[in-house]
C-alpha distance (Angstrom), angle and dihedral (degrees) to the residues before:
residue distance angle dihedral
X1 . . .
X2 3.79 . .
X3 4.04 115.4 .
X4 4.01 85.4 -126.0
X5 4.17 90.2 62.6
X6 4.14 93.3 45.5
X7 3.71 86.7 51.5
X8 3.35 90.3 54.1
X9 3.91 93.7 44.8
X10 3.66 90.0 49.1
X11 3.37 102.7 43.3
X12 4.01 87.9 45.5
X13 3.69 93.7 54.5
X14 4.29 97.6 35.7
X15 4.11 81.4 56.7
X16 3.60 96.8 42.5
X17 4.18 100.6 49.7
X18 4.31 91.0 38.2
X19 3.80 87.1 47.1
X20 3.49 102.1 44.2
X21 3.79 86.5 49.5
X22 3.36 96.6 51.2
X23 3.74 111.6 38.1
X24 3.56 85.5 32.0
X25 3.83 94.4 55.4
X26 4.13 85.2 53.1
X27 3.31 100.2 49.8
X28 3.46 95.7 48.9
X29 3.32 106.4 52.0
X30 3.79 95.0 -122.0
X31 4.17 84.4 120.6
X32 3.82 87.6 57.1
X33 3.93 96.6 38.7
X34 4.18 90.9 46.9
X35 3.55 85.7 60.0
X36 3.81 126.9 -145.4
X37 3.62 89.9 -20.7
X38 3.83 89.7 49.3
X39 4.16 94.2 96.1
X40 3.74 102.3 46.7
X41 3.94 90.3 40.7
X42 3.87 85.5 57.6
X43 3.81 103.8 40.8
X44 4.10 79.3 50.4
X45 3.92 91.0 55.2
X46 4.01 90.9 42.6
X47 4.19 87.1 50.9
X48 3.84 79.6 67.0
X49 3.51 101.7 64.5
X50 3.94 97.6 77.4
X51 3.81 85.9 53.3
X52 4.20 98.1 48.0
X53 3.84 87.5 47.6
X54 4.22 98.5 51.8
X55 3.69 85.8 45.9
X56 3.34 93.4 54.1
X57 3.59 94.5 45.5
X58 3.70 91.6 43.9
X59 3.62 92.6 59.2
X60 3.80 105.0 39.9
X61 3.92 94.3 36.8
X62 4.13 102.8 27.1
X63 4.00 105.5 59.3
X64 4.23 101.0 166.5
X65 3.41 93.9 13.4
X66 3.46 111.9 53.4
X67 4.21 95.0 131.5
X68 3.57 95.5 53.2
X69 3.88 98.0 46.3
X70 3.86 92.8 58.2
X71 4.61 85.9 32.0
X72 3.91 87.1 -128.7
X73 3.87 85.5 153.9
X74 3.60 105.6 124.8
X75 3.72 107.8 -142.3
X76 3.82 113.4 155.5
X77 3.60 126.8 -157.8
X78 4.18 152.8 131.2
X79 3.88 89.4 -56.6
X80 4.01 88.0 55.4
X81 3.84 86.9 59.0
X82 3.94 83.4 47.1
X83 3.88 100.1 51.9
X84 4.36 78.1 57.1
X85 3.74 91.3 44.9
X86 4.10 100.6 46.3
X87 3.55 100.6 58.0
X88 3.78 89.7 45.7
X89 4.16 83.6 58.2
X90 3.29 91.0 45.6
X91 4.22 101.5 55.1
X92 3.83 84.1 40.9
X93 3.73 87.4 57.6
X94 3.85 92.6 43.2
X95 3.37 88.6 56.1
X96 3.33 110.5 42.0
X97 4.21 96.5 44.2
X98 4.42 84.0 54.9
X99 3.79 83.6 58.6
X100 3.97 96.3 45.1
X101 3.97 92.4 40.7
X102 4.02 109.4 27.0
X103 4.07 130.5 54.9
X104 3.85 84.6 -115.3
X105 4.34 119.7 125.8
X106 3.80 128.7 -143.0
X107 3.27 118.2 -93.6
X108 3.98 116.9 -141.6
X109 3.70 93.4 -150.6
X110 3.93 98.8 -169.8
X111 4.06 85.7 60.6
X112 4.03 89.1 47.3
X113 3.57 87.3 52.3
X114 3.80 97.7 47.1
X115 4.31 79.8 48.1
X116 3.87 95.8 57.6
X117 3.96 94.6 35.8
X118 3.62 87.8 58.9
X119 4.23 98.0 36.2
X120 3.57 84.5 58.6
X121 3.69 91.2 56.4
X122 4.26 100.7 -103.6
X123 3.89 119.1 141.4
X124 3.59 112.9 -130.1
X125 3.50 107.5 175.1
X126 3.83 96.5 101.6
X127 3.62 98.2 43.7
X128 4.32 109.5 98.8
X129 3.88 107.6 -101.5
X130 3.73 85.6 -120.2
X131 3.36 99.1 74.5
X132 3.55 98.3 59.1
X133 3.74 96.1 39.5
X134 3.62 121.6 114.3
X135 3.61 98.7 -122.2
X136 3.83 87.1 55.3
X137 3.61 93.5 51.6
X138 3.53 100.5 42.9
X139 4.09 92.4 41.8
X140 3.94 84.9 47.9
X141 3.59 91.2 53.6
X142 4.08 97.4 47.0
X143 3.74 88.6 51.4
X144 3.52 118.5 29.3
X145 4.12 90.7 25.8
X146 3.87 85.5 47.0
X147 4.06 91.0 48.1
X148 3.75 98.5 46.6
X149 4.50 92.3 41.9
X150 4.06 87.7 48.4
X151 3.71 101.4 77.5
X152 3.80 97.3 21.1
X153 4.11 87.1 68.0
X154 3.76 96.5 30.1
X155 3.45 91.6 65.9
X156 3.66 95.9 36.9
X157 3.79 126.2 31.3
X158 4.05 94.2 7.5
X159 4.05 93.0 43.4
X160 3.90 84.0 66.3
X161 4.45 105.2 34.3
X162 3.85 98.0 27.7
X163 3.84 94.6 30.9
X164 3.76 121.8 36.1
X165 3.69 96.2 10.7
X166 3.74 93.2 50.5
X167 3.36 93.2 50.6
X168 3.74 94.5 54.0
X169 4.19 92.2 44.6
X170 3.81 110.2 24.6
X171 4.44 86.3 84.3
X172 3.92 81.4 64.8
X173 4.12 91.9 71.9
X174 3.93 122.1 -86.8
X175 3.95 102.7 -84.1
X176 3.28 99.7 49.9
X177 4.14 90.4 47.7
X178 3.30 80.2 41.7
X179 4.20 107.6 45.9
X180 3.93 86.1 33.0
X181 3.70 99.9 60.5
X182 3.87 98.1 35.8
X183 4.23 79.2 52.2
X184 3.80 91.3 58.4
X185 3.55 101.3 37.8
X186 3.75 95.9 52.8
X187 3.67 91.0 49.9
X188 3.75 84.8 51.5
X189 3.67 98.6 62.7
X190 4.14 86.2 54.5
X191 3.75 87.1 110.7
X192 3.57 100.5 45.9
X193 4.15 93.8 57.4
X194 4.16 97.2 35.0
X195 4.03 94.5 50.0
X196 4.08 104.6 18.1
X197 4.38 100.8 28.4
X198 3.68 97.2 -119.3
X199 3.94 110.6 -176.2
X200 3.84 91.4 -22.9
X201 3.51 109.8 43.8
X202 4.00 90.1 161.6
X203 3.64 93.6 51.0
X204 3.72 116.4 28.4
X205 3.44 96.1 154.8
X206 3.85 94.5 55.3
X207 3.93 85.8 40.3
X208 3.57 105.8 64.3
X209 4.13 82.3 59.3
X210 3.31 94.4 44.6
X211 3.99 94.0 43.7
X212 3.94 83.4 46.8
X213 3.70 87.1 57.0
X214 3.70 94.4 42.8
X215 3.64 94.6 50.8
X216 3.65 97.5 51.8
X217 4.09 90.0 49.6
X218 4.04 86.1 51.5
X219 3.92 95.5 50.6
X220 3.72 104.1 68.6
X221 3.72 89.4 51.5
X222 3.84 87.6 47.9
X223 3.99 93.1 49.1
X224 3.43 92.8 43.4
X225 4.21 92.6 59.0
X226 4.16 83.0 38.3
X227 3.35 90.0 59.1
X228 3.67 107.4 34.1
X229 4.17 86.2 46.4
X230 3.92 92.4 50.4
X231 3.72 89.1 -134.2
X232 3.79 147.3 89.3
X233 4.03 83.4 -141.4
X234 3.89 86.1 67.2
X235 3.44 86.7 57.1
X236 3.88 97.1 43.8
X237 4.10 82.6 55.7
X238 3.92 90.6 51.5
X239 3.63 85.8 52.4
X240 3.68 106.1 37.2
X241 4.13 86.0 51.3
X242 3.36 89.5 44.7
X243 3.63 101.6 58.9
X244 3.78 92.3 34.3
X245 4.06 82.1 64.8
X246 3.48 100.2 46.8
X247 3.54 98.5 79.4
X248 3.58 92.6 53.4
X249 4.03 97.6 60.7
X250 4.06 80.7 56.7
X251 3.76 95.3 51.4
X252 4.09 90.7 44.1
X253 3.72 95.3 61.1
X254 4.14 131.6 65.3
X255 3.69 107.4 -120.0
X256 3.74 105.2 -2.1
X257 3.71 96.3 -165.3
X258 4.08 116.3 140.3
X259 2.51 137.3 -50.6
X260 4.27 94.1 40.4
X261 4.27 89.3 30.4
X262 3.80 91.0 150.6
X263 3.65 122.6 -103.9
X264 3.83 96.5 7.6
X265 3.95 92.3 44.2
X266 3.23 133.4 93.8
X267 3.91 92.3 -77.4
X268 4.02 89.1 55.4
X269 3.59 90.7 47.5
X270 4.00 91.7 52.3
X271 3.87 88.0 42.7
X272 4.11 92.4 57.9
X273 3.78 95.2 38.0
X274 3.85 76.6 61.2
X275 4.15 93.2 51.1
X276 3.59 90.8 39.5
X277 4.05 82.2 60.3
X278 3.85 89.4 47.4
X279 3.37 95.1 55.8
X280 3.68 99.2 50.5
X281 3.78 91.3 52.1
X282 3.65 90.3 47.3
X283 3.63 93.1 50.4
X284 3.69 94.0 42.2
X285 3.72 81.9 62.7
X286 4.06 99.5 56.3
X287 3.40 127.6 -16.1
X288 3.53 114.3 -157.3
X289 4.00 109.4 -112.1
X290 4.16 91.5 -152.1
X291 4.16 91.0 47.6
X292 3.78 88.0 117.2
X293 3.52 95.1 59.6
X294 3.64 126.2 92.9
C-alpha cells in the first residue's frame, strides 16, 4: 500500500479516537461529572489516540517490520542526553527573552512556594531549606518530571508523529517530515484549547493558530533528535522534558498571561525560531545519509 494511503488511514483514525474523546467528553458532561480531575483525565485519554492509530497501522500494514515502522528500537546514545538537554535550553530561553522584552519580573519560585505553604496555614520551619529552594524544585522537575513524562508520551502522542508517521514521511526530505507533522499535530490539539483552555485559556480561538504555529516551530527540532537518536524513545525524552519544563517558564515570570505565557509565549516562540535556525545550520553541515531509516 502506498505511504500516501497509510497516512491517510492514520491520520483518519489518530483524529477520529483523540476527537471523539475530547469533544465527546465536553459535550457530554463526563468533564463536569469526573469532577476537577475530569479535564486532565480526558486530554490524557485523547493523547492516546496517535498511539491506537500507529498500532493499528503497524499491524495491518507492517507484516516483518512492525518495530521499525513505529522506531521502537531502543538504541541509546549522546543525542538521548540531547533530547533532555534541548528543551531545558529552550524554557531557559523562553524565560529569559520575556524578561529582556516584556514588563514582566522574575519570579523566585522556592520563596513563592514557601509564601503559599504558609498562606494555607503549613509550618515550614522544620522542613530543610533545600527542599523548598528553587534549584531543588526546578532540578526536581528536569529529572524526575522529565523521567516520569518520557514514556507516558512515547507511547502515546510520539508512538504515532515521531514513530509511525515518521516512518511513512521522513524518505520525503527532513522539512517537509518535519513542517508536515508539526502541521497536523498542532491542528490536532484544536479540541483540547477551544473546549478544555490548553495553553491559552483566554484566547482559544487565537490559540489553536498560535499552537499550530508553535507546533510546527517545535517539530524540526524534535525530528532532528528522532533521527539523530535512531528512536521514537529519543523523541518521547524530548517530549517528556519538554513538558516537564513548561510549567516552570510560567512559574518564573509575574503575570504570565498572553501574550509572554512562558514557554508557549512570545518568548518560547522567539526561543524556537532560534532552534529552528540551529538546526538548519547543523544540517547544512552533514546530513545524515541513513536519516530515513528507522
Amino acid at each position: 500500500m502506498p505511504a500516501a494511503k497509510k497516512s491517510l488511514i492514520f491520520l483518519g483514525l489518530a483524529f477520529a479516537i483523540s476527537w471523539t474523546i475530547a469533544i465527546g467528553g465536553h459535550f457530554s458532561g463526563l468533564k463536569q461529572s469526573l469532577g476537577l480531575a475530569g479535564p486532565a483525565l480526558l486530554l490524557t485519554a485523547m493523547m492516546a489516540g496517535p498511539a491506537i492509530a500507529a498500532l493499528i497501522c503497524a499491524f495491518a500494514f507492517e507484516k516483518g517490520r512492525r518495530v521499525d515502522a513505529l522506531g521502537l528500537r531502543f538504541t541509546p546514545n549522546l543525542w538521548w542526553i540531547a533530547a533532555w538537554a534541548i528543551p531545558i535550553l529552550l524554557a531557559a530561553g523562553a524565560v529569559i527573552f520575556t524578561l529582556l522584552l516584556s514588563d514582566r519580573a522574575y519570579v523566585d519560585i522556592g520563596a513563592a512556594a514557601r509564601e503559599a505553604a504558609e498562606a494555607q496555614g503549613q509550618d515550614l520551619s522544620q522542613a530543610p531549606p533545600l527542599l523548598t529552594s528553587t534549584g531543588f524544585i526546578v532540578a526536581l522537575s528536569i529529572t524526575l518530571g522529565a523521567l516520569i513524562n518520557a514514556p507516558i508520551l512515547t507511547l502515546t502522542e510520539e508512538l504515532g508523529w515521531r514513530g509511525y508517521l515518521h516512518d511513512l514521511w521522513r524518505p520525503a526530505g527532513f522539512w517537509r517530515a518535519s513542517l508536515g507533522t508539526g502541521l497536523v499535530w498542532g491542528v490536532w490539539h484544536a479540541p483540547a484549547i477551544l473546549l478544555y483552555g490548553l495553553n491559552y485559556p483566554h484566547n482559544p480561538a487565537l490559540g489553536v493558530g498560535l499552537f499550530t504555529v508553535f507546533c510546527t516551530l517545535l517539530s524540526p527540532l524534535m525530528t532532528l533528535v528522532r533521527d539523530r537518536g535512531r528512536s521514537v524513545w529519543a523523541a518521547g525524552v524530548f517530549h517528556g522534558a519538554f513538558n516537564a519544563v513548561g510549567g516552570l517558564t510560567l512559574a518564573m515570570v509575574s503575570q504570565p498571561v498572553f501574550p509572554w505565557n512562558g514557554i508557549v509565549g512570545a518568548g518560547g516562540f522567539i526561543a524556537l525560531a532560534l532552534g529552528v535556525a540551529a538546526t538548519a545550520l547543523l544540517l547544512r553541515r552533514k546530513e545524515p545519509p541513513t536519516a530515513a531509516a528507522t
